[in-house]
VEXROTOR-387997 format. One line per 8 residues: for each residue x, y, z of N, C-alpha, C, O. Coordinates in pm, whole numbers, plus 50000, padded with zeros to 5 digits. Layout:
X/Y/Z/X/Y/Z/X/Y/Z/X/Y/Z  ...
This chain:
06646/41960/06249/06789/41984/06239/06830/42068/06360/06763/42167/06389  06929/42033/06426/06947/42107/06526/07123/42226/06477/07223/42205/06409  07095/42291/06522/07174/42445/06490/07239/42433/06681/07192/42443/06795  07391/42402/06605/07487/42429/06757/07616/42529/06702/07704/42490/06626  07608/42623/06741/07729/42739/06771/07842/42697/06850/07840/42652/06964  07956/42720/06763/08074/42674/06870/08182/42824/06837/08193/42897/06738  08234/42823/06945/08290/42954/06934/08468/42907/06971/08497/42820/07054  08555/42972/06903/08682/42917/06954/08776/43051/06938/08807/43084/06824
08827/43134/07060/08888/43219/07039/08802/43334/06944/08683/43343/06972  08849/43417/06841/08796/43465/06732/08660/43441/06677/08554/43503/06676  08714/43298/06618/08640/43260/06534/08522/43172/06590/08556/43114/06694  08427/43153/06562/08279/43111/06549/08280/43016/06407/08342/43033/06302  08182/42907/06451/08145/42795/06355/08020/42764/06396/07997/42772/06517  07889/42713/06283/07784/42688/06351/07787/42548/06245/07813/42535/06125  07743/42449/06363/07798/42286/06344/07613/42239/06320/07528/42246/06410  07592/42201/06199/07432/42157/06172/07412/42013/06195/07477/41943/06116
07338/41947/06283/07297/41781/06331/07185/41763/06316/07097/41842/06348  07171/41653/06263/07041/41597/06221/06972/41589/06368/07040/41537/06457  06868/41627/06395/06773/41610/06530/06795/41492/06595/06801/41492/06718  06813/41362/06513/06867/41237/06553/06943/41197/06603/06937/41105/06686  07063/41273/06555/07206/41264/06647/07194/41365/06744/07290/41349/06819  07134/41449/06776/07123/41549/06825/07139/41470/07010/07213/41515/07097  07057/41365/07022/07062/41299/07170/07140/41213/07160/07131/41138/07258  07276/41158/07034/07376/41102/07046/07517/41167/07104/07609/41100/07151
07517/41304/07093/07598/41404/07109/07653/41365/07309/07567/41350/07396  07804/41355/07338/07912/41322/07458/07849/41479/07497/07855/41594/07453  07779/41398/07617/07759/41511/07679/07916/41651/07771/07913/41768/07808  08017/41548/07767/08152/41639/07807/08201/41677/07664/08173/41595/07577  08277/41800/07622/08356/41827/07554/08488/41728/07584/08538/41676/07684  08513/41732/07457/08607/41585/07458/08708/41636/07299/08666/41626/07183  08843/41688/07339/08924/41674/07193/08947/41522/07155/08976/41431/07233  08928/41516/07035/09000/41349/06989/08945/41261/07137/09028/41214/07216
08809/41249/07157/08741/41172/07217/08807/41169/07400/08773/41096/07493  08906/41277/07395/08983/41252/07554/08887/41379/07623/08900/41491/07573  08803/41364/07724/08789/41453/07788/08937/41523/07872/09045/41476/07908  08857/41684/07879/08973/41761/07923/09123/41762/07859/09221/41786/07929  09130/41739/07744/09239/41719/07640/09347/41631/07716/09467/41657/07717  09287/41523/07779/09391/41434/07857/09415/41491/08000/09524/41445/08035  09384/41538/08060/09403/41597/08180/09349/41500/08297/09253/41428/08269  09392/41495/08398/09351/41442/08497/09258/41520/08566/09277/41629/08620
09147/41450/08558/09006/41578/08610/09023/41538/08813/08977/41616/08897  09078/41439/08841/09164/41439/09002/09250/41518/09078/09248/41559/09194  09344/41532/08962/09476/41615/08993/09434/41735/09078/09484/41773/09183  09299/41800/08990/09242/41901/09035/09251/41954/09170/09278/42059/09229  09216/41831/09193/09169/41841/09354/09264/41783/09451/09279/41816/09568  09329/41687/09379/09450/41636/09490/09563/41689/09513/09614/41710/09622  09620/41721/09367/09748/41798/09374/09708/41942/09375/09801/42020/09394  09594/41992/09360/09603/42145/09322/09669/42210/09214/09706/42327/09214
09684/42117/09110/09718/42167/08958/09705/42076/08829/09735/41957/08833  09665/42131/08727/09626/41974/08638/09758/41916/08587/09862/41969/08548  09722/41802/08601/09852/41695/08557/09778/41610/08395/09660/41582/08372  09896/41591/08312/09837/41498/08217/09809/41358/08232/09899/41281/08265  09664/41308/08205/09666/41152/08251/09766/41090/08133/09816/41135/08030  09768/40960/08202/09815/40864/08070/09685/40745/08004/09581/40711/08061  09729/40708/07887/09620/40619/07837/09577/40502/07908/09459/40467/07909  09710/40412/07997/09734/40316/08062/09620/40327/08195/09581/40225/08252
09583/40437/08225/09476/40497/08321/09383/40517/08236/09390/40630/08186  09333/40481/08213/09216/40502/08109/09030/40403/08171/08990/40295/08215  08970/40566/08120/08801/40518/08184/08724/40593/08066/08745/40704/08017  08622/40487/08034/08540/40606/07958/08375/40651/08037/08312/40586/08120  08345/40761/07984/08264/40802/08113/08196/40903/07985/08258/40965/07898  08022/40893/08014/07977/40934/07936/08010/40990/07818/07991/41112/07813  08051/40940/07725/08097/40935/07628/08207/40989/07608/08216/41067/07514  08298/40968/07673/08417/41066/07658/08570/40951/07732/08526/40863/07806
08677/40950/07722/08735/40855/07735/08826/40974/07846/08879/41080/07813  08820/40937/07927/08904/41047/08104/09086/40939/08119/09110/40819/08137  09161/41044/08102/09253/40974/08168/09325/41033/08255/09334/41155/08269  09406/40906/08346/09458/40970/08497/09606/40962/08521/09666/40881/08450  09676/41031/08606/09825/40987/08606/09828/40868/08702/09934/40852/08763  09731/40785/08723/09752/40666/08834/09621/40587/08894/09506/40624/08917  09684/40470/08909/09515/40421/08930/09450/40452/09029/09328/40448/09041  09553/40494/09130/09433/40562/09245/09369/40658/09185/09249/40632/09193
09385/40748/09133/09334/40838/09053/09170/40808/08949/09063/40868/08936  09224/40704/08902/09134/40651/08843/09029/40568/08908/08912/40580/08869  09061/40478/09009/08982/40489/09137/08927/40561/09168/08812/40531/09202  08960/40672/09175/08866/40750/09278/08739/40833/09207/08634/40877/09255  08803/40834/09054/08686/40893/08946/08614/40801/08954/08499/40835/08982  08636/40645/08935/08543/40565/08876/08449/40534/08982/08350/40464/08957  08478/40597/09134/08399/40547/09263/08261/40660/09251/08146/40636/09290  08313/40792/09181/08270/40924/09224/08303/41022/09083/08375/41121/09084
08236/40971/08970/08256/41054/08818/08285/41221/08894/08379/41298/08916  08107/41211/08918/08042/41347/08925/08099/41466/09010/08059/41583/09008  08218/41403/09100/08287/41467/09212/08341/41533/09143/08325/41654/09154  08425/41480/09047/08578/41539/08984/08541/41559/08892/08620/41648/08858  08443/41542/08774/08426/41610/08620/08396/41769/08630/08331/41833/08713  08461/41802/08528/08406/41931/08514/08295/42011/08508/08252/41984/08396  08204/42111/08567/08099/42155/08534/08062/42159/08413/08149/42164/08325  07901/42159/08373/07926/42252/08197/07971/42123/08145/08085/42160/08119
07970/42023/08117/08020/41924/08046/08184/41956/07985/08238/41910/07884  08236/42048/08084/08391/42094/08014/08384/42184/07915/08483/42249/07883  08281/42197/07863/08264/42307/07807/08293/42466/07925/08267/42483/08044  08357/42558/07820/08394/42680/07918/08313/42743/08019/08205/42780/07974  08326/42759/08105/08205/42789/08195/08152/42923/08197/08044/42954/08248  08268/43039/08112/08228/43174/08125/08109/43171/07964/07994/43211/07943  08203/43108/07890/08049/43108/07773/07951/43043/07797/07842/43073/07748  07968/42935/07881/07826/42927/07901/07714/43007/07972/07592/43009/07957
07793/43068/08050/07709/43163/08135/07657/43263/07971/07538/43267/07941  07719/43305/07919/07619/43356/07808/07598/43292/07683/07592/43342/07570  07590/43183/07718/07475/43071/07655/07509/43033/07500/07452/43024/07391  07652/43013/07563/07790/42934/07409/07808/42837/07459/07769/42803/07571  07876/42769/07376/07948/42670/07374/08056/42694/07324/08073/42768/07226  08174/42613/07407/08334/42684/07367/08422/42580/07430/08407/42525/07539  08519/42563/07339/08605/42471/07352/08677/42560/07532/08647/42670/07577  08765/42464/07583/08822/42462/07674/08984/42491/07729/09040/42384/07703
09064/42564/07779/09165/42523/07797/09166/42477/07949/09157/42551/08047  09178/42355/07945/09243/42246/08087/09332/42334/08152/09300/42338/08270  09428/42407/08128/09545/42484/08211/09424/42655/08281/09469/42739/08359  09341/42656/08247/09251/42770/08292/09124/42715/08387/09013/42668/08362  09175/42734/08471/09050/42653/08566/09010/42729/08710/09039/42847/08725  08958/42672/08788/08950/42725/08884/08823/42622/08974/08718/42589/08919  08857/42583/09119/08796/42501/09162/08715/42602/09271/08767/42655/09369  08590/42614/09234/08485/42667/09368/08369/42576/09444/08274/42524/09385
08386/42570/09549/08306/42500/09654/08303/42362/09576/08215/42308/09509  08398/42335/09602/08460/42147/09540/08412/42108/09431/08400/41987/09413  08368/42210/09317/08354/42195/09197/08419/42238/09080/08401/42356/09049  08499/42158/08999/08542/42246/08910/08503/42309/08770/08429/42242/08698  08554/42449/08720/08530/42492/08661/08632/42500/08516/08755/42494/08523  08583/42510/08433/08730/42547/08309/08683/42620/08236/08563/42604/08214  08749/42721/08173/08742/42830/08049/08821/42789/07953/08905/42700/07970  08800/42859/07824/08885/42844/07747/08997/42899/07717/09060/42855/07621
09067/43055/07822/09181/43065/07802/09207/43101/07932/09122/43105/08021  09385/43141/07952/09347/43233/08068/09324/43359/08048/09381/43416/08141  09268/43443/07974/09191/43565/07974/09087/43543/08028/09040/43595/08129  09030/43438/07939/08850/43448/07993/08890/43374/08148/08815/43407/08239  08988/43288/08180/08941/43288/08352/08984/43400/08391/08950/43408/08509  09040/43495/08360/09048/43650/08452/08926/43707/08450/08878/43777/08539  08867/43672/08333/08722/43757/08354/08585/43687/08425/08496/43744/08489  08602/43542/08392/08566/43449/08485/08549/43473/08660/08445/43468/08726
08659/43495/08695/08681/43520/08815/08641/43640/08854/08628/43664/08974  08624/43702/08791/08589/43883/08822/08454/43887/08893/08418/43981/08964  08358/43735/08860/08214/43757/08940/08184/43616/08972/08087/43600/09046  08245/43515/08934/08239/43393/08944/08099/43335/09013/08034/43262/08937  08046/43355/09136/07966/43334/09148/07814/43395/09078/07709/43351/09125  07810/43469/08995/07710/43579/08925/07743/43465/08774/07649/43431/08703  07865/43426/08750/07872/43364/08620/07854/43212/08655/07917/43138/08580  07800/43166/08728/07832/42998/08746/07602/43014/08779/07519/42926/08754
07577/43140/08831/07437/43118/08796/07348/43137/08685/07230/43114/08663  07484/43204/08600/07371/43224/08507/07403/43105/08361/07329/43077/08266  07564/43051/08401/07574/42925/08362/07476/42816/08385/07433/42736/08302  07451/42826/08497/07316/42674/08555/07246/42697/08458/07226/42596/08391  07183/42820/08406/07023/42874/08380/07035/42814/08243/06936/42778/08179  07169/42803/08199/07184/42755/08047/07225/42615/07979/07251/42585/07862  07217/42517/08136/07314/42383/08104/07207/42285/08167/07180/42286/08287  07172/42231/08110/07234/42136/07966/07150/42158/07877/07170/42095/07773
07037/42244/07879/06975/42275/07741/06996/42316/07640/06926/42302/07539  07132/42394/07654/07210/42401/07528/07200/42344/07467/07127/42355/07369  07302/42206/07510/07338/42096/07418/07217/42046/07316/07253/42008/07205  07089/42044/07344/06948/42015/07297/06859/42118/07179/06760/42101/07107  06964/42242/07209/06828/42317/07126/06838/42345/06964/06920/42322/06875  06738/42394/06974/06702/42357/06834/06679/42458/06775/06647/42454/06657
């Protein structure tokens, strides 16, 4: 049985999976199956602010269904996922650095050395940012084995 902690704001939930499903589990955080709660994981980088995709732009990508405000957009994910997805499977990047899992807010982000990052509010990206590089290593040390343990 695998034992996964999810933390949201306040409150904490610990979500129990059969070991089986355990390697069925979307490796991106995904609300209602949309990675990045519909966000354009492009925008990021093109416009310099997140935009909402539409469905009509629509890709699914390791298990998670990405949408874009345009098909170039969607182009350019589908040429190059790994460019534009979020670190951390979208999961928050400051809990992961201490070795949570936590839902996301898309409007809290922050792009370092052409990678992006997301937290789950903007508090935690203020605190995020306070060492960013000190929190994105000790994030590595914890991803993707999270998702796996037991």
């Amino acid at each position: 049985m695998l034992t996964r902690r999810f933390l949201c704001g306040a409150m904490a939930a610990t979500l129990f999976i059969p070991a089986a499903k355990a390697q069925e589990m979307p490796v991106y955080f995904a609300t209602d199956g949309a990675a990045m709660a519909g966000y354009d994981a492009v925008s990021y980088f093109d416009d310099g602010v997140p935009l909402r995709g539409h469905p009509e732009y629509r890709v699914v990508w390791k298990g998670a269904e990405w949408y874009f405000v345009s098909a170039e957009n969607r182009d350019a994910f589908e040429r190059d996922p790994r460019a534009f997805a979020p670190q951390f499977g979208g999961y928050c990047a400051y809990a992961m650095a201490q070795g949570q899992l936590i839902s996301t807010d898309p409007t809290a982000w922050q792009v370092v050395n052409g990678r992006l990052y997301l937290t789950h509010s903007p508090a935690i990206e203020q605190m995020w940012r306070s060492d960013t590089a000190e929190y994105i290593r000790m994030a590595e040390a914890h991803w993707p084995g999270i998702l796996y343990e037991q």
